[in-house]
C-alpha positions in Angstrom: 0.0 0.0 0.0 1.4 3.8 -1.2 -0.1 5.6 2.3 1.5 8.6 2.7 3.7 8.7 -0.6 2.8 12.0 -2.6 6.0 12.4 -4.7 6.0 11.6 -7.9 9.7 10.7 -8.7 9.3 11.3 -12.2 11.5 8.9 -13.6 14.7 10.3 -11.8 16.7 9.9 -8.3 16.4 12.4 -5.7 19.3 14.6 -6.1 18.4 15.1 -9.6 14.6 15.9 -8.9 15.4 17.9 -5.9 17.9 19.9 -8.7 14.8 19.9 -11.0 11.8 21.1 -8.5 14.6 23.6 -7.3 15.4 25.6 -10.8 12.0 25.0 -11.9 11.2 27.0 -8.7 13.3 30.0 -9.4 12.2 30.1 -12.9 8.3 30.1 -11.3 9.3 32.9 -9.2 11.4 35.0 -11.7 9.2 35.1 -14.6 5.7 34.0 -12.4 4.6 31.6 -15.4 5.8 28.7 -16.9 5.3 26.2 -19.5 5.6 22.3 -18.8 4.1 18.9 -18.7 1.8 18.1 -16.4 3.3 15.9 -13.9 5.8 18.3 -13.4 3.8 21.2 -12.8 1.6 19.4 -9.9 4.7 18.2 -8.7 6.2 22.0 -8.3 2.9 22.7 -6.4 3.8 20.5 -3.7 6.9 21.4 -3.6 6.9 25.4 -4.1 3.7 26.0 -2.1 5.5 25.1 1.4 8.1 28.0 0.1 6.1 30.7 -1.1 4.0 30.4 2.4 7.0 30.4 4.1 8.1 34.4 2.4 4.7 35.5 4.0 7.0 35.9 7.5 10.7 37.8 6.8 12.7 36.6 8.9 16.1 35.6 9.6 15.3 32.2 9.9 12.5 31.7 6.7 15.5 33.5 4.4 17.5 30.9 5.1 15.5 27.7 5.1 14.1 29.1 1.4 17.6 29.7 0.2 18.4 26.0 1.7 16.1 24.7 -1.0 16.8 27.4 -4.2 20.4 28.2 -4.0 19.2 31.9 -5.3 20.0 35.2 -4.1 17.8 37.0 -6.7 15.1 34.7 -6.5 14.9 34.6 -2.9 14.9 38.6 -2.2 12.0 38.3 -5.5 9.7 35.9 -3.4 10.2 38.3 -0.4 10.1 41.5 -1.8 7.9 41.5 -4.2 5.6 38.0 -4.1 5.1 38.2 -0.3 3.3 41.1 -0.1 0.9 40.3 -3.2 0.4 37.2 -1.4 -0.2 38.3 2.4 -3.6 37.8 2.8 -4.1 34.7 0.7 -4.4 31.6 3.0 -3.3 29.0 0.2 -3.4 27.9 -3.3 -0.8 30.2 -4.6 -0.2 28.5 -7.7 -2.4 27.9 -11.0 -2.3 24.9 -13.8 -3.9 25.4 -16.7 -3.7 23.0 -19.3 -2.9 23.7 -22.4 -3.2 20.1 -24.4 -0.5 17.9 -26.0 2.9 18.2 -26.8 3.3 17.3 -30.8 6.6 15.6 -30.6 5.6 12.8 -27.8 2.5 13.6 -26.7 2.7 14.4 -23.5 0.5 16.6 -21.7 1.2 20.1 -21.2 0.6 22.7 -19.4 1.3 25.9 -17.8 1.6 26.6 -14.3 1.7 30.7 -12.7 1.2 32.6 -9.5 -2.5 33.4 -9.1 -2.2 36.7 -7.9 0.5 37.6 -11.1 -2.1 37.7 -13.4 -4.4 40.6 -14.2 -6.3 38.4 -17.0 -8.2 36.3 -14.3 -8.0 38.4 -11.4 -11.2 39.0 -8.9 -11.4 42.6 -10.1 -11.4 42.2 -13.5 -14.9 42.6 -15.3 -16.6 39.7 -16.8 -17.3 39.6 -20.9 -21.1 39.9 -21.0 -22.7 37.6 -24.0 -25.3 38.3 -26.0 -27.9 36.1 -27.1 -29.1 35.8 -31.0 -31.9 34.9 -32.0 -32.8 32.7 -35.2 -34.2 35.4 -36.6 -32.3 38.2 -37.8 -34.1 41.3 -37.7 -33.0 44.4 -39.2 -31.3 46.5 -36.1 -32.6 49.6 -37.3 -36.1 49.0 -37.4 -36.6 47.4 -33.9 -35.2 49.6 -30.7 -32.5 47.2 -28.5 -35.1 46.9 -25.4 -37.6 45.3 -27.8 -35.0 43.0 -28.9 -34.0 41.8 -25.3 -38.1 40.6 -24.7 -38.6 39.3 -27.9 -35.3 37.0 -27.1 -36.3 36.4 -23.7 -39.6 35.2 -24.7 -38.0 33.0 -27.4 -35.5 31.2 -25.2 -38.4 29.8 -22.8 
């Protein structure tokens, strides 16, 4: 029985995917979006998540256990500067994955992976596309004024 085995070793030994999740850290942090498959990406969430809660305290002690896992000046003062404060009040989930289908040389899935609060497309604050409804019927706009239209559709949908 797996209880209480969550990594996914990804085909490699551990020094090599501790080297992997690392950089693919840094790179997360720098540029706050990357591309990848998706086994990789949801193992960087477990893996980064721990980290970037860890840069909501500054402190002595929380530099140096995060730079004991990247190995990055930059990318540490980054996550503390700049990421911690965007992230203050959020309790959790601090990453994304969106997928974005299959890569075309082996198939594999891909995806991309970014910090939630990094991206002004789907923030909380940005305002929703409102759809319109057509109806089978095309009638000249001109004729008919717009609230007319918006009963006559109504009435058609139900």
């Amino acid at each position: 029985m797996r209880h209480n085995k969550k990594v996914n070793h990804l085909g490699r030994k551990k020094a090599h995917l501790d080297a992997m999740l690392a950089n693919m850290t840094i790179s997360l942090i720098m540029h706050k979006r990357i591309f990848t498959t998706v086994a990789k990406a949801k193992a960087l969430r477990i893996f980064a998540e721990p980290i970037i809660n860890r840069a909501k305290e500054d402190t002595t002690n929380s530099r140096r256990v995060v730079f004991s896992y990247l190995q990055n000046k930059v990318a540490v003062n980054e996550l503390f500067q700049v990421i911690a404060t965007k992230i203050a009040d959020r309790q959790g989930g601090y990453t994304r994955i969106i997928k974005t289908g299959t890569r075309l040389g082996d198939n594999a899935k891909t995806c991309f992976i970014e910090l939630v609060d990094f991206n002004d497309n789907m923030a909380k604050t940005a305002k929703k596309a409102t759809r319109t409804r057509r109806s089978r019927k095309a009638a000249p706009k001109a004729e008919v004024p717009a609230q007319e239209t918006k009963a006559t559709e109504e009435k058609s949908a139900e």
